[in-house]
N, C-alpha and C positions, 0 to 999 in steps of 0.2 A: 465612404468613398463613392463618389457620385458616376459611374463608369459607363456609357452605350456597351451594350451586348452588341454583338453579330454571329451572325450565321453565313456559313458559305457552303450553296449548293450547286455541285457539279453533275450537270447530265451529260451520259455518252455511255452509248451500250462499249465502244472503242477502249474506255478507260477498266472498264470493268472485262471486259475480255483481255486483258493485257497487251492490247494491239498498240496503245498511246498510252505511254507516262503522261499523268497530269502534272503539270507546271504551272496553274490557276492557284488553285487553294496554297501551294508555298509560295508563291509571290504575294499573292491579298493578305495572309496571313502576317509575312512581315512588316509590308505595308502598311496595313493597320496598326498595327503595335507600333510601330514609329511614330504617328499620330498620334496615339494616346486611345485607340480601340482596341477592346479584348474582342478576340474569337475563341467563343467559348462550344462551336458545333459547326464540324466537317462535316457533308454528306455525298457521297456519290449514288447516284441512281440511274439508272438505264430510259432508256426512250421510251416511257411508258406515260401518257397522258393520267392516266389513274393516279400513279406513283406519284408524279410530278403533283399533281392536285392535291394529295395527301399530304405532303411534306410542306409545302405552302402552306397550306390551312393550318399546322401544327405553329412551323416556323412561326407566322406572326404572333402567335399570343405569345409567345418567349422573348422575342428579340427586337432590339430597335433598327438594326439594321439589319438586312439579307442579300447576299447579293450570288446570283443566279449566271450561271459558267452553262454554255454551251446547249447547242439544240437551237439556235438559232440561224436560219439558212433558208434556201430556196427547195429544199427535198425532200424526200416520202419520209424521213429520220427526223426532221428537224419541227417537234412536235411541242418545245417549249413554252411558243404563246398560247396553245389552245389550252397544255396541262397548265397555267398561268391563270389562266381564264377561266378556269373551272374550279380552279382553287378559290379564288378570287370570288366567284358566284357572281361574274358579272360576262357580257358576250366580248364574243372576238370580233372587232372591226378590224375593217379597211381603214385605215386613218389619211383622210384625204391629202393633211398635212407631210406625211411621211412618203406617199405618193409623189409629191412636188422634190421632196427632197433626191429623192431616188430617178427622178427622171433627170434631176442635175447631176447625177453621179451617172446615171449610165444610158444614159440619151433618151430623149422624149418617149421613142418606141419602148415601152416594155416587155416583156416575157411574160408570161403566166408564173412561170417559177420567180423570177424576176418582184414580180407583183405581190407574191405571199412574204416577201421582205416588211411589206408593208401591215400586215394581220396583226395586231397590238389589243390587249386585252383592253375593253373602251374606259377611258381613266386613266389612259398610260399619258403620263407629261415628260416634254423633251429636255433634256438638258445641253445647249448649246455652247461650243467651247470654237475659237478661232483652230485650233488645231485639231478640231476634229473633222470632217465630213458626212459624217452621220454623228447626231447627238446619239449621247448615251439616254436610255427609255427608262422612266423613272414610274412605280405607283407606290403609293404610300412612302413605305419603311423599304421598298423591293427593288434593289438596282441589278439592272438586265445586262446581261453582254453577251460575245457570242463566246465559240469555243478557243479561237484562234489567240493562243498565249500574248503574241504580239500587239496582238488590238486589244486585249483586255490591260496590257501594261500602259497603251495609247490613252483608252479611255477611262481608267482609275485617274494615270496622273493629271489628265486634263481636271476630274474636277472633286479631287482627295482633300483640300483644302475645305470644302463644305463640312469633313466629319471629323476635321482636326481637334481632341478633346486636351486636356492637362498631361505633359507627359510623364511617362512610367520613369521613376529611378530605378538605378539595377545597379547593384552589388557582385562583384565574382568572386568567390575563394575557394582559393585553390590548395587544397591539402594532402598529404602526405598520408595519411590514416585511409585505415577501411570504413566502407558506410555501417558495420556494425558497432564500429568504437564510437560512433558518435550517433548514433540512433538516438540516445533518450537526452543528450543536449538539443538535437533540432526539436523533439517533442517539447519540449521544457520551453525552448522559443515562441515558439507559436501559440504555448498554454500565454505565456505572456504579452506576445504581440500577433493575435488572433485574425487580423487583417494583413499582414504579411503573407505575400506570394513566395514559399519558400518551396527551391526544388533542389534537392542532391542526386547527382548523373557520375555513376562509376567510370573511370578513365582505363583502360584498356592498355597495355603494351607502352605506358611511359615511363618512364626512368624515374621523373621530377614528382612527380602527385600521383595520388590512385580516385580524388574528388571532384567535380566540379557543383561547387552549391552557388545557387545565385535567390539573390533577396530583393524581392521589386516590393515598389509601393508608389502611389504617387504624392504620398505626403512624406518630402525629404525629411523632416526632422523624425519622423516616426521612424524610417527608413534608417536612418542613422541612431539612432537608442537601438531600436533592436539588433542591427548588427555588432553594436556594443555588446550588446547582452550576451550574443551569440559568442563575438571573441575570446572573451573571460571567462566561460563554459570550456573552450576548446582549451587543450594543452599547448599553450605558443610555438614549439617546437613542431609543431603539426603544419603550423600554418605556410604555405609557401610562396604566394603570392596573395594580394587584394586586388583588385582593378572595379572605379567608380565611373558610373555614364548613366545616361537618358536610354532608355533601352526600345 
């Protein structure tokens, strides 16, 4: 199964002080998966240029994608392109180009704060969408955004179509039974169908099931032998519903 990795890293001392829920990483996360991208590593980390630079350098030898939440701005906090650039081992420019853009967004005269909008690690390429107003800032494998939930939903969907992969099928069954009566049938599946994403999530306070097991893959007919395999293991009476979809 030929799959992109990603990674998704969120800066903001805010998230980690419990001042702001983040709403970044569950929106990308489902996002992706809809496309046909796994995220296989969340991180949050505080406004620390060191940190930032360490997790970057880690991030690329893993991942084919990364995409980078927050710390982007005009203030003494928003320290994302320099830990960017340092990860990177390459310098923080003024990107002349990025300067033209931001003088059409906020009039010719700029600010100094204004101005550091502009600081891009050198190598950083634009990606241009009609519905955006500022491109989303792109290096290698590394897509930038800022912190603001809203604009990071702006500028995924403007250009989520570039990392569209094969998508995931996904299986649900819903059962009646504890996860200990069927512990060693999901073992048994997976001895058999070893590339099966199989998870079981106990149901709490419901009358109808006490399971939910879901079985992805993205090779449908694999996807379907194994959940065969898996039904005939289980006691029928157990079973309570099935529900099939692109997940």
């Amino acid at each position: 199964m030929n799959n992109k990795k990603s990674a998704i890293i969120i800066v903001g001392n805010e998230i980690l002080s419990g001042k702001v829920v983040d709403q970044n990483a569950a929106y990308l996360t489902k996002a992706l998966r809809a496309i046909g991208v796994s995220v296989e590593r969340i991180v949050v980390i505080p406004d620390q240029v060191d940190l930032i630079a360490e997790e970057i350098r880690t991030s690329r030898k893993y991942f084919d994608l990364i995409f980078v939440c927050g710390g982007i701005g005009p203030t003494h906090d928003d320290v994302t392109m320099q830990g960017l650039a340092e990860g990177l081992g390459c310098a923080l420019i003024r990107h002349p180009e990025l300067v033209q853009i931001l003088k059409r967004v906020y009039g010719p005269d700029l600010s100094a704060p204004q101005m550091r909008l502009a600081d891009v690690p050198e190598g950083t390429r634009f990606i241009y969408s009609e519905h955006l107003r500022v491109p989303v800032l792109q290096f290698e494998q590394i897509y930038i955004f800022p912190g603001i939930p809203e604009l990071v939903v702006k500028k995924f969907e403007a250009i989520k179509e570039g990392f569209r992969e094969k998508p995931f099928y996904l299986t649900k069954i819903h059962l009646k039974q504890r996860e200990e009566a069927i512990a060693l049938h999901l073992e048994e599946t997976l001895h058999q169908y070893p590339k099966l994403l199989l998870g079981s999530y106990p149901i709490l306070h419901n009358p109808r099931h006490k399971i939910l097991l879901t079985l992805e893959s993205k090779d449908k007919i694999y996807l379907e032998k194994a959940t065969e395999y898996l039904l005939d293991l289980l006691p029928g009476s157990s079973v309570v519903n099935i529900e099939k979809a692109e997940s």
